[in-house]
FIDRENKOL-915490 format. One record per atom (N, C-alpha, C, O): residue in three letters; x, y, z. Coordinates in steps of 0.02 Angstrom, whole numbers, padded with zeros to 5 digits, always signed. Each point is the difference from the previous one (the first is absolute). Layout:
! residues N
ALAXYZ ...
This chain:
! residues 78
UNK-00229+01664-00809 UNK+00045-00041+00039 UNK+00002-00071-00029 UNK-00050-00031-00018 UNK+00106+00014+00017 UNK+00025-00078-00028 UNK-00008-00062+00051 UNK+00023+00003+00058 UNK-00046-00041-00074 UNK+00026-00060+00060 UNK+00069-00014+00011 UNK+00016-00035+00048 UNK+00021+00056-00084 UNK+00070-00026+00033 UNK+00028+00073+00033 UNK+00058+00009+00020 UNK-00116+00044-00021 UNK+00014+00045+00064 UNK-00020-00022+00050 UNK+00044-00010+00042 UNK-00103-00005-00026 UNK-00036-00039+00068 UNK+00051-00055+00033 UNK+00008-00009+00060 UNK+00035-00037-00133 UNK+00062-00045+00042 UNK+00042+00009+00045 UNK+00022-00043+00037 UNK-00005+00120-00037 UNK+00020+00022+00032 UNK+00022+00032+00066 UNK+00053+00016+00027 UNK-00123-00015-00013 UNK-00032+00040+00075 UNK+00002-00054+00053 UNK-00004-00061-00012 UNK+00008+00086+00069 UNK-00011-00035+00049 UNK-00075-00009+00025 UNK-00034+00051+00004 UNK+00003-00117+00014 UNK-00054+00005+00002 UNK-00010+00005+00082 UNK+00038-00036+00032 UNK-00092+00083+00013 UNK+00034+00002+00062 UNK-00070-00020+00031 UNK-00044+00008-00043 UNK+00025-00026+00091 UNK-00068-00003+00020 UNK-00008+00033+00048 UNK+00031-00011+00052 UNK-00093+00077-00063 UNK+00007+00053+00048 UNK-00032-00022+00085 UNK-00003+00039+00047 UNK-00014-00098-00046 UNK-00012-00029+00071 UNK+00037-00007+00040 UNK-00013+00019+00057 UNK+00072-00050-00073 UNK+00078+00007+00041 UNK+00053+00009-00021 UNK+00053-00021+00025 UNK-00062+00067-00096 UNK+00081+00023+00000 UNK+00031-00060-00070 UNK+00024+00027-00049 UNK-00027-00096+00051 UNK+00036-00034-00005 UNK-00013+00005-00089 UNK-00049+00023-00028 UNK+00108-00053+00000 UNK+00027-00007-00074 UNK-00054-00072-00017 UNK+00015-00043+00041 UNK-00064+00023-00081 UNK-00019-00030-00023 UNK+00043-00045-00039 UNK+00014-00051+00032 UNK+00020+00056-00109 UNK+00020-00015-00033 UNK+00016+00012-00066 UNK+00018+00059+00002 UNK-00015-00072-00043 UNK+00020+00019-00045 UNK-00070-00013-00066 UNK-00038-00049+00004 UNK+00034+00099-00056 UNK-00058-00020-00038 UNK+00016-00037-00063 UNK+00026+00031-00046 UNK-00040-00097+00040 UNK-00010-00027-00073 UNK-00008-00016-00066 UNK+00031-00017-00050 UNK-00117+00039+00082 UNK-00034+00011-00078 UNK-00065+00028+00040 UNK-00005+00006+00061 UNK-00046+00010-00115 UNK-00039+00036+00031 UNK-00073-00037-00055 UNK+00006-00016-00059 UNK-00076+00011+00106 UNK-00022-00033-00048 UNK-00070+00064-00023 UNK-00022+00044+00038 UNK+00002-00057-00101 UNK-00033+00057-00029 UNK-00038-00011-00018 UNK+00014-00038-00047 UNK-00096+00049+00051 UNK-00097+00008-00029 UNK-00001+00002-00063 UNK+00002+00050-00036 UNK-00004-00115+00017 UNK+00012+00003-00086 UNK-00038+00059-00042 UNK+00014+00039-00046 UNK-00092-00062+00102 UNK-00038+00063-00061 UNK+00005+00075+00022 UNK-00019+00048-00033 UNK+00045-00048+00090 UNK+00002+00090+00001 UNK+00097+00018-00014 UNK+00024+00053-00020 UNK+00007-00107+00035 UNK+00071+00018-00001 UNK+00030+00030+00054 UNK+00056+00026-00003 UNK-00098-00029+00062 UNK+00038+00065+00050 UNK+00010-00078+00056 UNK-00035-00050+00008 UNK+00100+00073+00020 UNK+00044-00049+00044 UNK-00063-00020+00050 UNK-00043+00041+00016 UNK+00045-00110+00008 UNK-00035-00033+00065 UNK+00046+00004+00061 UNK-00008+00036+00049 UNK+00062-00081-00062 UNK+00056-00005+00053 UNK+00060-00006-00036 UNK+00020+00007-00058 UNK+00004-00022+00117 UNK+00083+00000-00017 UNK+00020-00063+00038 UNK-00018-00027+00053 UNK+00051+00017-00087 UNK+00050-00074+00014 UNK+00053-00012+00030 UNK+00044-00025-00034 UNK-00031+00037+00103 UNK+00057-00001+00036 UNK+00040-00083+00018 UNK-00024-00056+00011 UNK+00067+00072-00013 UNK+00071-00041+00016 UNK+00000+00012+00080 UNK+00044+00041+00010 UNK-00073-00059+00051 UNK+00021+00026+00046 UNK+00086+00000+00045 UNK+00038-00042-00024 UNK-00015+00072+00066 UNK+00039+00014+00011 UNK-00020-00080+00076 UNK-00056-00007+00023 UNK+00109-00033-00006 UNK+00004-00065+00024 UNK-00022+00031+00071 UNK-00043-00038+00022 UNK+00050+00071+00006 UNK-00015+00031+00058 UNK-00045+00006+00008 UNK-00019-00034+00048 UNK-00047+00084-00085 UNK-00064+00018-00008 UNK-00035-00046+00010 UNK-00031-00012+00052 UNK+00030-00034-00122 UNK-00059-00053+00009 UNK+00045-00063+00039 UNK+00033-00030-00043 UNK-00028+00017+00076 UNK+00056-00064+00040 UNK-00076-00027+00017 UNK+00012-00060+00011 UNK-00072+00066-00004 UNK-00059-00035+00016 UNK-00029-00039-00053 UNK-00037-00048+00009 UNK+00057+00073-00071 UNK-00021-00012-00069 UNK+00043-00034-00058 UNK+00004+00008-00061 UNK+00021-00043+00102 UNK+00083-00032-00010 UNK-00055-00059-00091 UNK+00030-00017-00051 UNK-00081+00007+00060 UNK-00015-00056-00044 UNK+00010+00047-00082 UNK+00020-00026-00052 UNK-00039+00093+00059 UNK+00015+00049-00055 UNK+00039+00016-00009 UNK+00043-00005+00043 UNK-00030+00031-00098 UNK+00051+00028-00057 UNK+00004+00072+00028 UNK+00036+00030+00040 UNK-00113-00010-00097 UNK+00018+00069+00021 UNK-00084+00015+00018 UNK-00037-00040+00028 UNK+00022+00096-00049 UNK-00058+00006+00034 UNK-00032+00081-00021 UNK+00042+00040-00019 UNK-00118-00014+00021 UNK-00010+00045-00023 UNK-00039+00048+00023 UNK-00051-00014+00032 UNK+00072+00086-00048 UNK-00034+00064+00017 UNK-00057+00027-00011 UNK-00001+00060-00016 UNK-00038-00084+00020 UNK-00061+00043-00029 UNK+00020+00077-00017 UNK+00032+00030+00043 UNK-00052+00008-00111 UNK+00018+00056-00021 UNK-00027+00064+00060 UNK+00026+00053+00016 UNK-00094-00089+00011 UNK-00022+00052+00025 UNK+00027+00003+00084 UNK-00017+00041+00042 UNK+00034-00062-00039 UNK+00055+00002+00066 UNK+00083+00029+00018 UNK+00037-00002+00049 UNK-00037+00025-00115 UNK+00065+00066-00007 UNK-00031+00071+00018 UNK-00035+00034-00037 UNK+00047-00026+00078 UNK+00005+00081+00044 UNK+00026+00037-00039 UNK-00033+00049-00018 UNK+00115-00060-00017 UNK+00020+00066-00029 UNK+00069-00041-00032 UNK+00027-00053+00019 UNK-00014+00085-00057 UNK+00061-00024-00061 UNK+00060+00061+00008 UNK+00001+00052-00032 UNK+00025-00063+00060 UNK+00070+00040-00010 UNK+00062+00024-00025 UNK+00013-00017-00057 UNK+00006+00033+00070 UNK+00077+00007-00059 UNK+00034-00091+00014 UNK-00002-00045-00042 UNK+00027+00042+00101 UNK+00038-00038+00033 UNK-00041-00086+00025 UNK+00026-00055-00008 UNK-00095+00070+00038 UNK-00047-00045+00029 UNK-00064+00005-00035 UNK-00017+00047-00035 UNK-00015-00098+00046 UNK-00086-00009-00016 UNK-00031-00023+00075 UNK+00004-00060+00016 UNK-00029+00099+00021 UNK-00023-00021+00061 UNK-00055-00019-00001 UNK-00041+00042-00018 UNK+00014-00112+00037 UNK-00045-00032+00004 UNK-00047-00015+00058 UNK+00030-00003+00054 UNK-00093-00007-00050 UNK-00033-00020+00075 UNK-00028-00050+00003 UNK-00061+00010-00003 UNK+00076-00079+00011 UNK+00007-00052+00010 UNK-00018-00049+00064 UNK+00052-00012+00030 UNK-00107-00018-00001 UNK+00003-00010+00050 UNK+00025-00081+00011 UNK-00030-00040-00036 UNK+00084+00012+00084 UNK+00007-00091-00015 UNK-00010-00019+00049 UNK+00029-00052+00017 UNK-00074+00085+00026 UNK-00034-00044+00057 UNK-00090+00002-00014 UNK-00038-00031+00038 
């Protein structure tokens, strides 16, 4: 899989349903090479608490499952 497949997907957070945002860039463990997080653009709605950021990031190990369509994530922002 490509990163500009992952650009693609909707990122959803399986806590309530809602569309996160959109993914960026993604940042990567120089010495092992395998992805840390991901770099989201959030969607203005989502983070409206977090208004001082840009974008903001996923920890890898907090993706549940990768889909055709979505990457559902579990995320907690309280």
């Amino acid at each position: 899989m490509r990163l500009s497949d992952l650009q693609t997907k909707y990122i959803v957070n399986v806590q309530d349903g809602k569309n996160i945002g959109n993914i960026i860039d993604v940042k990567i463990d120089e010495e092992t090479g395998s992805i840390v997080s991901l770099v989201i653009e959030p969607n203005k709605n989502f983070f409206s608490f977090n208004k001082g950021k840009i974008d903001t990031e996923i920890n890898w190990k907090s993706i549940e499952k990768i889909g055709e369509d979505v990457i559902l994530v579990n995320i907690s922002l309280y």
